[in-house]
C-alpha positions as CSV (number, residue, x, y, z in Angstrom):
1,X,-6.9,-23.6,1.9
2,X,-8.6,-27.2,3.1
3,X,-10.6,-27.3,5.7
4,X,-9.9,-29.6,8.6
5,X,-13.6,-31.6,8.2
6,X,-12.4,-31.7,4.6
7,X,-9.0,-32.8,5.9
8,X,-10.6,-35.5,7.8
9,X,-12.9,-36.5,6.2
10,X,-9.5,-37.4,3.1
11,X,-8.0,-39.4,6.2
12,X,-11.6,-41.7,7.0
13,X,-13.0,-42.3,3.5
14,X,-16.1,-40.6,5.6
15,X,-17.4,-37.6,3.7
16,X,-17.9,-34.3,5.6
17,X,-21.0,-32.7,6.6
18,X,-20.1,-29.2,5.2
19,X,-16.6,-28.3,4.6
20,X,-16.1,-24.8,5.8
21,X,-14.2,-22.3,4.1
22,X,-12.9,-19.0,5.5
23,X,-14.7,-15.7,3.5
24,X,-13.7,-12.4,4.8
25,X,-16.7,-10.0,5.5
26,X,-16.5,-6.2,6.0
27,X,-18.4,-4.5,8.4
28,X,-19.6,-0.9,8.7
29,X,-16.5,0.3,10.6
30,X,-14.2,-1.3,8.0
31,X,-15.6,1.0,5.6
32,X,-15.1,4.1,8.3
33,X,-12.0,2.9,8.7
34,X,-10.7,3.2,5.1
35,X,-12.6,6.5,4.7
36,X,-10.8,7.7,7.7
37,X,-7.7,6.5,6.3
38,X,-8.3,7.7,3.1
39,X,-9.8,11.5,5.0
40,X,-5.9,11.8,6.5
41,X,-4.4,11.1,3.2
42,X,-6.5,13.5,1.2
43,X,-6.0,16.2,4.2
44,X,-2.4,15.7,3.5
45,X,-2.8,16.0,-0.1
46,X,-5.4,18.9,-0.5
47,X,-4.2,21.2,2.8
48,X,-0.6,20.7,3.1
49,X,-0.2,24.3,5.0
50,X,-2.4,22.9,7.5
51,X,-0.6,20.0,8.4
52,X,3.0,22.1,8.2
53,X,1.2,24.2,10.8
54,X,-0.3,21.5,12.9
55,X,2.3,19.9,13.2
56,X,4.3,22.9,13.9
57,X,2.5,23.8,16.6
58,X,2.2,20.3,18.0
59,X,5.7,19.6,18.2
60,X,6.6,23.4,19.4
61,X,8.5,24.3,16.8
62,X,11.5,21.9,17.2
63,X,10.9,19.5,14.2
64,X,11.6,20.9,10.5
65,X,8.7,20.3,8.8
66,X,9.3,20.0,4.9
67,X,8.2,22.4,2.1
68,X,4.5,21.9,1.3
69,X,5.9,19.4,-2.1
70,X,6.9,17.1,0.8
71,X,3.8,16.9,2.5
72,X,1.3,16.4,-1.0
73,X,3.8,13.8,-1.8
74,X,3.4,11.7,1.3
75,X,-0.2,12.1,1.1
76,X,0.2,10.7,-2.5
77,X,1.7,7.8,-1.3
78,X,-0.7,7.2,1.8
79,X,-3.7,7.7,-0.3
80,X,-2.4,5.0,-2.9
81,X,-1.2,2.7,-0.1
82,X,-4.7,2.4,1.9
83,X,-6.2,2.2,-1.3
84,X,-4.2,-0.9,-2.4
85,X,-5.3,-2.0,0.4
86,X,-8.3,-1.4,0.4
87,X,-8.3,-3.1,-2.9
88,X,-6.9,-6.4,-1.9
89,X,-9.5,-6.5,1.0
90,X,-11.9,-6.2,-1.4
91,X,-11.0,-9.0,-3.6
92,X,-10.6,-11.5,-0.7
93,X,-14.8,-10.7,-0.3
């Protein structure tokens, strides 16, 4: 990624003060963000009665939840997909 001092400074022969480069830094509510992310996966994975009855009652009984299978599986795949995520961000720091 170049800069636009760097950019400029190509185009002038000048050279640039500081050419500035975009770092990504996490914050604290990053971090509570993943873990709450990661909190709903696990809850999926580790308590999947819970969530068939949650949900059961949330929606009245009108949806079909799936067996409890169902449920650990797409807490599987949401834990590994924030934690790819999670991943990636980190090795942009």
């Amino acid at each position: 990624m170049v800069s636009t001092v760097a950019f400029q400074a190509a185009n002038t022969g000048s050279t640039p003060v500081r050419a500035t480069t975009w770092r990504l830094q996490m914050k604290l509510s990053d971090y509570w963000g993943f873990g709450v992310a990661l909190g709903f996966g696990l809850w999926w994975l580790v308590f999947p009665m819970s969530v068939v009855s949650f949900y059961t009652w949330f929606h009245k009984g009108r949806v079909k939840m799936p067996g409890t299978f169902g449920v650990r599986l797409a807490g599987v795949f949401w834990v590994l997909l924030v934690s790819i995520v999670m991943v990636i961000t980190f090795a942009r720091r």
